[in-house]
C-alpha positions in Angstrom: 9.6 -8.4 125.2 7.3 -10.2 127.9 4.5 -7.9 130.1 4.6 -10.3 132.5 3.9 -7.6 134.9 1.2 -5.5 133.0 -1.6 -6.3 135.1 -4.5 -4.3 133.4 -5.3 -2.3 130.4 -8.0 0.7 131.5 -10.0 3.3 129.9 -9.2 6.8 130.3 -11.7 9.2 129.6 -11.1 13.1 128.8 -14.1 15.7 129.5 -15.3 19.1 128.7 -16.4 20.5 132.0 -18.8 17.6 132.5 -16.6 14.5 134.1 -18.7 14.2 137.4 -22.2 14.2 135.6 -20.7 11.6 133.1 -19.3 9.4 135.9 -22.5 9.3 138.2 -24.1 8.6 134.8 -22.2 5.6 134.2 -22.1 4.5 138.0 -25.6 4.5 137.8 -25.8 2.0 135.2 -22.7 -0.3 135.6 -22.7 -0.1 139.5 -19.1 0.1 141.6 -17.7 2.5 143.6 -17.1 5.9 142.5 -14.1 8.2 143.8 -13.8 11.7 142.6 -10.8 13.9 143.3 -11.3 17.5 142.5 -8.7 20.2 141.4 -9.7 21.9 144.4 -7.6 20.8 147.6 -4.7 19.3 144.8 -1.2 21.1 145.2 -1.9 22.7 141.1 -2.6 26.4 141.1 -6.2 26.7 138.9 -8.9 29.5 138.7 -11.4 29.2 141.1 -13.7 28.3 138.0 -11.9 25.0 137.6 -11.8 23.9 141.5 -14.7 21.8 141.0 -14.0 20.0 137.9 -12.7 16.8 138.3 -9.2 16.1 138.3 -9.3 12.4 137.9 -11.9 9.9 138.9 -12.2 6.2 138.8 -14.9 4.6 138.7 -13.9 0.3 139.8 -16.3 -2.3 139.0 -15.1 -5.3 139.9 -11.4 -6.2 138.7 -11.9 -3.2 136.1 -11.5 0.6 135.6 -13.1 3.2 133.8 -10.7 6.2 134.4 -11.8 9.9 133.9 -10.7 13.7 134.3 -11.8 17.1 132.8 -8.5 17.3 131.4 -5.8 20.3 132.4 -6.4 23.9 132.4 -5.8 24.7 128.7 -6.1 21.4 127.0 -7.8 21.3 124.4 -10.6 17.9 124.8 -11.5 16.4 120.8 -14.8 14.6 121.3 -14.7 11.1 119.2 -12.1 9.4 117.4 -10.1 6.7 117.5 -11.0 4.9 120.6 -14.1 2.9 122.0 -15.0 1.6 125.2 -15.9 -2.2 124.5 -17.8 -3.9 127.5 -17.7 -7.6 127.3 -20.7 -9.6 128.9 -21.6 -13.1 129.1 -25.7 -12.5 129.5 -27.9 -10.9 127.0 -30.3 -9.1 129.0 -27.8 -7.5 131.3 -25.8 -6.6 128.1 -29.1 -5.4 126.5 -30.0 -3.3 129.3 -26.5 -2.1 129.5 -26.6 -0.9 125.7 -30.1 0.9 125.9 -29.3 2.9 129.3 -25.8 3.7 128.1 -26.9 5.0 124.3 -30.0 7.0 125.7 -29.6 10.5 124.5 -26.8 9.4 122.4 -26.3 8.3 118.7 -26.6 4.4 118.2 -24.4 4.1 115.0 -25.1 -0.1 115.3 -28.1 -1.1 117.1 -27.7 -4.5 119.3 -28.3 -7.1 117.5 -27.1 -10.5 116.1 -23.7 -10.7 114.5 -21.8 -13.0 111.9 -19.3 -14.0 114.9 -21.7 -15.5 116.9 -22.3 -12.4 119.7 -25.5 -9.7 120.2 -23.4 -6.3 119.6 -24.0 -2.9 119.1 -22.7 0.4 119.2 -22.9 4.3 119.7 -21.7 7.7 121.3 -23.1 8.2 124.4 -24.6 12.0 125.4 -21.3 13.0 126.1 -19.5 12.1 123.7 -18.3 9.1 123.9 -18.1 6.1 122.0 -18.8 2.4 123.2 -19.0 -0.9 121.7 -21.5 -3.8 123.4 -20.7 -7.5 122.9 -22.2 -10.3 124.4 -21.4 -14.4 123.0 -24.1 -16.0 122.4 -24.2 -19.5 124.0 -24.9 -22.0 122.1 
C-alpha cells in the first residue's frame, strides 16, 4: 500500500478540563495561530458546565499541527502513556529555550543535553500532563 496522499501526521491532545490554558501555554512558547472552538454554540447537547471547555482546538505553526480538545462528556482522559510529542529543530538555542519554557512546572525525566546520535535532546511531562521529547542535530 502507497500514502501517496497522507499529507501530515499531527498531534492530538486529550485534556481534563484544562485545554484552553494548555493551548495559550504552548502558543506562547511556540508561536502560530491559535483557534478554539468551544462546545458551546456546536450542534451537541452538553451541561451548561461543559459549554466552555474546548471542543477541539488547533494550534498551526507553520506547515504543522498540534491538535487539542477536553475530550467528550463522559470520557474518561488517562494522563501519560504511550505517546510523546517530539519537536524537531535545527538551532540549539531556540530548541534550548523551547525545552526549558515547555518543562517549567513539569517533570524533566531527561534533561537537554548531548546524545550518542549526534543531537542536544531531552525530555519531560509538561504541567499538564503531557509528555514531550526535544531534539536538535548538532551541526558539525
Amino acid at each position: 500500500m502507497s500514502l501517496n496522499s497522507l499529507t501530515s501526521v499531527n498531534p492530538y491532545l486529550f485534556f481534563s478540563g484544562n485545554c484552553r490554558e494548555a493551548m495559550d501555554f504552548y502558543q506562547g512558547i511556540l508561536g502560530g495561530k491559535l483557534d478554539i472552538m468551544p462546545f458551546e454554540g456546536s450542534p451537541l447537547d452538553v451541561s451548561s458546565a461543559y459549554k466552555q471547555r474546548v471542543m477541539h482546538g488547533n494550534l498551526r505553526i507553520g506547515n504543522i499541527s498540534i491538535m487539542a480538545s477536553d475530550g467528550m462528556p463522559g470520557q474518561k482522559i488517562v494522563k501519560g502513556g504511550m505517546t510523546s510529542v517530539s519537536l524537531n529543530f535545527n538551532d540549539v538555542e531556540e530548541a534550548e529555550t523551547v525545552f526549558n519554557s515547555l518543562s517549567e512546572g513539569g517533570k524533566i525525566s531527561m534533561a537537554f543535553q548531548e546524545t550518542f546520535w549526534g543531537a542536544k535532546f531531552g525530555s519531560f511531562t509538561d504541567k499538564f500532563g503531557i509528555d514531550w521529547m526535544v531534539n536538535c542535530e548538532i551541526k558539525k
